[in-house]
MDTraj code that builds the backbone (N, CA, C; nanometers):
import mdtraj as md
import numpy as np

residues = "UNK UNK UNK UNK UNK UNK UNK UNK UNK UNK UNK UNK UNK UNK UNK UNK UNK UNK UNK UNK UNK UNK UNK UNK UNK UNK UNK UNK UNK UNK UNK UNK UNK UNK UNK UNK UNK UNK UNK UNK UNK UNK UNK UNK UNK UNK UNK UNK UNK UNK UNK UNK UNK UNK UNK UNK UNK UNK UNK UNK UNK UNK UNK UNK UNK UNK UNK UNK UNK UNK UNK UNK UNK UNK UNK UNK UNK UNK UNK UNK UNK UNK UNK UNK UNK UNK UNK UNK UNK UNK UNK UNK UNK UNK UNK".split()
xyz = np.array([
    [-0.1703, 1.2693, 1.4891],
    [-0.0470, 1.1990, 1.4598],
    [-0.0726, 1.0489, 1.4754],
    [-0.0453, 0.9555, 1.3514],
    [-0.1046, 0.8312, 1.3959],
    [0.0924, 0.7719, 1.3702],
    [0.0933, 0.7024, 1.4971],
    [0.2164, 0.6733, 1.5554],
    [0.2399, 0.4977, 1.5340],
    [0.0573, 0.4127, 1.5276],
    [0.1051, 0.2968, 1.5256],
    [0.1169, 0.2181, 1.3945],
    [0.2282, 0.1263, 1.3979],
    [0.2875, 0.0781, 1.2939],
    [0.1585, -0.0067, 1.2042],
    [0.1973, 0.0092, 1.0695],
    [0.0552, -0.0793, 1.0424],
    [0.1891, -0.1919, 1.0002],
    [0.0607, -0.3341, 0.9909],
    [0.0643, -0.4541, 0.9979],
    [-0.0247, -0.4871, 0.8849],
    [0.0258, -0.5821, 0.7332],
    [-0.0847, -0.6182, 0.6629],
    [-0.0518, -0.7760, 0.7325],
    [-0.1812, -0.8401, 0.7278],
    [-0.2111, -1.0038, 0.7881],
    [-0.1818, -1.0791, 0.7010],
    [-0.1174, -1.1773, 0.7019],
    [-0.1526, -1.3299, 0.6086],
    [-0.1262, -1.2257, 0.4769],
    [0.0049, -1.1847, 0.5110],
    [0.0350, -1.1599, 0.3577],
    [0.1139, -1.2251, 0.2625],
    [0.0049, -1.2645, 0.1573],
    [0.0137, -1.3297, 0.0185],
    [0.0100, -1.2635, -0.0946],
    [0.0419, -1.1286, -0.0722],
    [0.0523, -1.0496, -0.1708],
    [0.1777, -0.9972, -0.1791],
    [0.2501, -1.0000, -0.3446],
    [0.3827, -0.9691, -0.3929],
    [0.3199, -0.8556, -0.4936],
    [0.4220, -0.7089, -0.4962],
    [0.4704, -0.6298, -0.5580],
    [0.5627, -0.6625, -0.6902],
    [0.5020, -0.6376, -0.8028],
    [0.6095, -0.6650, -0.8891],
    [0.6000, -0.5542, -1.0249],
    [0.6700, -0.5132, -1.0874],
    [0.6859, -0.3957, -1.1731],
    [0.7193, -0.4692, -1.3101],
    [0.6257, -0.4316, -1.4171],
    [0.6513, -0.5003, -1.4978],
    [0.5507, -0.4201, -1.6208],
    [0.6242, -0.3946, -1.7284],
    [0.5080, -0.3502, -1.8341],
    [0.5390, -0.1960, -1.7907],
    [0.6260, -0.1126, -1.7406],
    [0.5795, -0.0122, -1.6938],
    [0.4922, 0.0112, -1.6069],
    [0.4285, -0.0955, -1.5223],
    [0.3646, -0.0464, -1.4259],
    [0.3780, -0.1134, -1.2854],
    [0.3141, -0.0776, -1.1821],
    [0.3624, -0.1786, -1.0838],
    [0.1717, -0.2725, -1.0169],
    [0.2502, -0.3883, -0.9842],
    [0.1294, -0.4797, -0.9618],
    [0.0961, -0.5490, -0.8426],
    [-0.0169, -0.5382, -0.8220],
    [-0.0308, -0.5909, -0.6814],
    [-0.0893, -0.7123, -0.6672],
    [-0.0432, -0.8386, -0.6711],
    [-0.0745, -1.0349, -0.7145],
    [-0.1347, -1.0394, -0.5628],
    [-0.1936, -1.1113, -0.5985],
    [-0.2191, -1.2156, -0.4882],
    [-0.1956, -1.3773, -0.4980],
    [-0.1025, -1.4114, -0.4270],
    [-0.0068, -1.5233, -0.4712],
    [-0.0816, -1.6446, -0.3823],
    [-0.2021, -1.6083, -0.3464],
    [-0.2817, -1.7148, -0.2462],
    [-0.4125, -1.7536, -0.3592],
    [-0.4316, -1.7272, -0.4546],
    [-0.5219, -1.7515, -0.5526],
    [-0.4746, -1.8724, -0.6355],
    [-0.6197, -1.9411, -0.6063],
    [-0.5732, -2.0593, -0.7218],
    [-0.6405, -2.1002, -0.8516],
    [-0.6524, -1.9227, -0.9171],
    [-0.7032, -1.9225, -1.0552],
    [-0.8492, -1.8785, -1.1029],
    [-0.9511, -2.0236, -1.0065],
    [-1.0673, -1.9611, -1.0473],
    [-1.1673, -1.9598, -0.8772],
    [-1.1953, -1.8042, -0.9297],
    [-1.2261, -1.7170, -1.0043],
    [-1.1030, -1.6278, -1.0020],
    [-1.0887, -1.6370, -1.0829],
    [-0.9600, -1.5311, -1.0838],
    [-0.9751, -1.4410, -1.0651],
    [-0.8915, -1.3780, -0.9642],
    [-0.8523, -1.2215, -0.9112],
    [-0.7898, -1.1073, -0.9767],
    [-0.8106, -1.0076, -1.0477],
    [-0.6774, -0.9866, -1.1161],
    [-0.6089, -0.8860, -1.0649],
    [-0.4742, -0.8688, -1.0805],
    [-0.3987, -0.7604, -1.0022],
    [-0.4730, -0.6431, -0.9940],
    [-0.4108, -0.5524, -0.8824],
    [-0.4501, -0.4279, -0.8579],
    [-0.3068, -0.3503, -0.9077],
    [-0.3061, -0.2410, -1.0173],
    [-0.2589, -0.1853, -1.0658],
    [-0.1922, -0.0835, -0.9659],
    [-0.0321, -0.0230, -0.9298],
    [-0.0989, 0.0812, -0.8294],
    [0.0647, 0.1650, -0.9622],
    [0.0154, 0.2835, -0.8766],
    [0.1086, 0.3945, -0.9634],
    [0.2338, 0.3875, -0.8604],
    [0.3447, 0.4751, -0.8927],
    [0.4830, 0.4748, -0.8148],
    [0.4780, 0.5450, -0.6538],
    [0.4132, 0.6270, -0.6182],
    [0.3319, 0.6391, -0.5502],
    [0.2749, 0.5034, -0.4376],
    [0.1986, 0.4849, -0.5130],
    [0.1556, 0.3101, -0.4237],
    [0.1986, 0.2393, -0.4287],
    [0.3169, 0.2418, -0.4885],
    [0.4012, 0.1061, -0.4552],
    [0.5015, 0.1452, -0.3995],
    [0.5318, 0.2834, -0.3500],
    [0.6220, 0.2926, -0.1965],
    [0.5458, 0.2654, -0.0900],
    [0.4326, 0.3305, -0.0875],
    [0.2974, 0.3088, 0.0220],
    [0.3359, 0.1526, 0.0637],
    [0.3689, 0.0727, -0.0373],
    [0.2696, -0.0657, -0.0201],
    [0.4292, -0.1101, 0.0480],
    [0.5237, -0.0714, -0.0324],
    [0.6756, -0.1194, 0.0637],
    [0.7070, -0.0156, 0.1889],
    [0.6353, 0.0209, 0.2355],
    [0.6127, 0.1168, 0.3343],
    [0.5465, 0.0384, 0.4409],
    [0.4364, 0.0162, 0.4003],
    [0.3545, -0.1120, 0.4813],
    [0.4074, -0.2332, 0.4907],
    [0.4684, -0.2825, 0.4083],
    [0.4914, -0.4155, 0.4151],
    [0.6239, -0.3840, 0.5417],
    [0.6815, -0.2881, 0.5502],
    [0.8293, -0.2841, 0.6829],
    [0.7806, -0.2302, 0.7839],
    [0.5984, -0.2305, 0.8162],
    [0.5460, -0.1827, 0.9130],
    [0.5802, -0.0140, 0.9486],
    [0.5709, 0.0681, 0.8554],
    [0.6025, 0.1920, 0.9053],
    [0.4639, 0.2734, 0.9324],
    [0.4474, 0.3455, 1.0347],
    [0.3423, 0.4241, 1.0722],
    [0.3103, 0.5138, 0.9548],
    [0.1333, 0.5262, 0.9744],
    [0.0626, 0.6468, 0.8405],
    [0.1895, 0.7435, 0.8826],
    [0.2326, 0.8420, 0.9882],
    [0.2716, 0.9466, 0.9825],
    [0.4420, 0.9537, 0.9222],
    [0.5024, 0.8077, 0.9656],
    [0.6343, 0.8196, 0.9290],
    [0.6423, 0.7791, 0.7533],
    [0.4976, 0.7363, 0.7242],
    [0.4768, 0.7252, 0.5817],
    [0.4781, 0.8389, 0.4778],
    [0.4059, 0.9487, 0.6237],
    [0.3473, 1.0849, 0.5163],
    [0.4982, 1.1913, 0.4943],
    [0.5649, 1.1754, 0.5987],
    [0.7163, 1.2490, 0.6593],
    [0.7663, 1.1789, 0.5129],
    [0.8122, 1.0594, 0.4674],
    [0.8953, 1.0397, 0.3740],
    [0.8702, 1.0443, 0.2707],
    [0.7039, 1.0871, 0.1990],
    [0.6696, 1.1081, 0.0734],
    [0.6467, 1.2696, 0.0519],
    [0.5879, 1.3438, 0.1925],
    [0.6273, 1.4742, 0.1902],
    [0.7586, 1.5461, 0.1345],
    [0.8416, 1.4608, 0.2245],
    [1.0309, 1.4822, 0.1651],
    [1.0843, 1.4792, 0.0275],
    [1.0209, 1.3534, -0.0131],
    [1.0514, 1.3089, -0.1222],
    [0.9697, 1.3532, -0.2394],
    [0.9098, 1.3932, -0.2667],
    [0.7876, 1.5175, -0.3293],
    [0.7574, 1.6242, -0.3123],
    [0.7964, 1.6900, -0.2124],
    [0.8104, 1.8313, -0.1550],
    [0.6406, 1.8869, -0.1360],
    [0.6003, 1.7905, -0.0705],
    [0.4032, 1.8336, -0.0391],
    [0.3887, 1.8180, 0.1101],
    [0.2939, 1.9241, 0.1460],
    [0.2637, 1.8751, 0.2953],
    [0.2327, 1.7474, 0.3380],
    [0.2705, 1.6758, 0.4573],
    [0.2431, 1.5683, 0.4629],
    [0.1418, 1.5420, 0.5639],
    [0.0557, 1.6682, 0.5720],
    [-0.1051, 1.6277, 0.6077],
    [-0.1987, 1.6281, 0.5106],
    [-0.1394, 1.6499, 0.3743],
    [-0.2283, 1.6220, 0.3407],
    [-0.2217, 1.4330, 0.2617],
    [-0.0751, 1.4051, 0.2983],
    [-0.0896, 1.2774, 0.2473],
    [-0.1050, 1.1960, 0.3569],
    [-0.1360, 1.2082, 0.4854],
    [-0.2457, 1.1121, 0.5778],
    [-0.3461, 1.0845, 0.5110],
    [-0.4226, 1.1705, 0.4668],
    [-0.5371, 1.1258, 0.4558],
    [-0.5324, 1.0348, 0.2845],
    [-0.4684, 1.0695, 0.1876],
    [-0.4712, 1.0095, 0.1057],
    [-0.3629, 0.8379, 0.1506],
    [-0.3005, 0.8630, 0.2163],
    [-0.2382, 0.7200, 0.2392],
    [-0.3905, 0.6222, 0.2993],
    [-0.4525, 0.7138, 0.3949],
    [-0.5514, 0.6371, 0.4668],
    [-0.6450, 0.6061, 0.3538],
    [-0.6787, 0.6462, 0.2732],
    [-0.8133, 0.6504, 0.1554],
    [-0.7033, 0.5009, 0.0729],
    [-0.6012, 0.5204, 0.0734],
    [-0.5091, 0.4283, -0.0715],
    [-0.5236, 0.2914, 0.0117],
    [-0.4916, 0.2600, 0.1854],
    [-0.4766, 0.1460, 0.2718],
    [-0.6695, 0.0982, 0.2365],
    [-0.7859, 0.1996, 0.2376],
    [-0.9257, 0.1441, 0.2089],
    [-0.9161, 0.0499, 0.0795],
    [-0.8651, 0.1649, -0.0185],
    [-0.8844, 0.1107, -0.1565],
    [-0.8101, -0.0616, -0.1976],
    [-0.6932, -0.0888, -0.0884],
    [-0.6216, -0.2018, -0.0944],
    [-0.7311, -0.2823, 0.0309],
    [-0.7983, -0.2810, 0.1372],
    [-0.8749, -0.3735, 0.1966],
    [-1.0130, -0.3760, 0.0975],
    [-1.0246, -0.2716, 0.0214],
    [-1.1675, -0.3356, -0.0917],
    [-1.1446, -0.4062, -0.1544],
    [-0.9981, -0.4527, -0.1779],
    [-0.9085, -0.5508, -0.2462],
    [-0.8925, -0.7184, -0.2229],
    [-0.9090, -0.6697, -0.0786],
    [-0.9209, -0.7911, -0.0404],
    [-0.7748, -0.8024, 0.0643],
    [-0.7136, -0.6901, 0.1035],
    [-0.5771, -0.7123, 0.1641],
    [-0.6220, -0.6949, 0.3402],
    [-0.5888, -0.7509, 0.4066],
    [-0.6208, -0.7283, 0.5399],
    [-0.5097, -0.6213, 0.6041],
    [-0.5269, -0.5246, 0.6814],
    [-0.4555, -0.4068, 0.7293],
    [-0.4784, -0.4460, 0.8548],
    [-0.3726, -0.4168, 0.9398],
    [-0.4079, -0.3752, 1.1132],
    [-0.3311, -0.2318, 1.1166],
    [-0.4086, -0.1776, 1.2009],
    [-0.3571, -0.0311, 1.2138],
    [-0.3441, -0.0451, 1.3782],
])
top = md.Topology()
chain = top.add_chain()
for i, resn in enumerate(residues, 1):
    res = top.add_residue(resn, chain, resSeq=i)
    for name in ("N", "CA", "C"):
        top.add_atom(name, md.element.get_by_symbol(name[0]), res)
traj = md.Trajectory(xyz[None], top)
């Protein structure tokens, strides 16, 4: 059961939905080399407003379990794999 709240650092990154999809900016870039968004599905962009109000992996997995009707052990581990795929990004996490 992971209980502590995550924390992203020095966040300069905005969520925005657009085109049908949703996008992950980094609003601390100043062009070059340019960064370009990280694409995430509907899915990751509750994750990511999930994180951003500091809610714990487990109270993360409880409300997408609910809301999708899937066990929510098995979305620990995919929330934990989706928080990697956003620090290969370049986003800083505290767990």
């Amino acid at each position: 059961v992971y209980m502590k709240k995550i924390h992203i650092i020095d966040n300069t990154y905005m969520l925005r939905y657009a085109a049908g999809d949703y996008w992950l900016l980094d609003m601390s870039q100043e062009g070059i080399p340019y960064k370009r968004p990280m694409t995430l599905n509907e899915v990751g962009a509750k994750i990511w407003e999930m994180m951003v109000n500091e809610y714990c992996i487990t109270e993360m997995s409880n409300k997408l379990a609910a809301e999708y009707d899937i066990p929510g052990t098995d979305l620990e581990e995919d929330i934990k794999q989706f928080m990697n795929q956003l620090r290969a990004y370049g986003v800083r996490i505290e767990e």
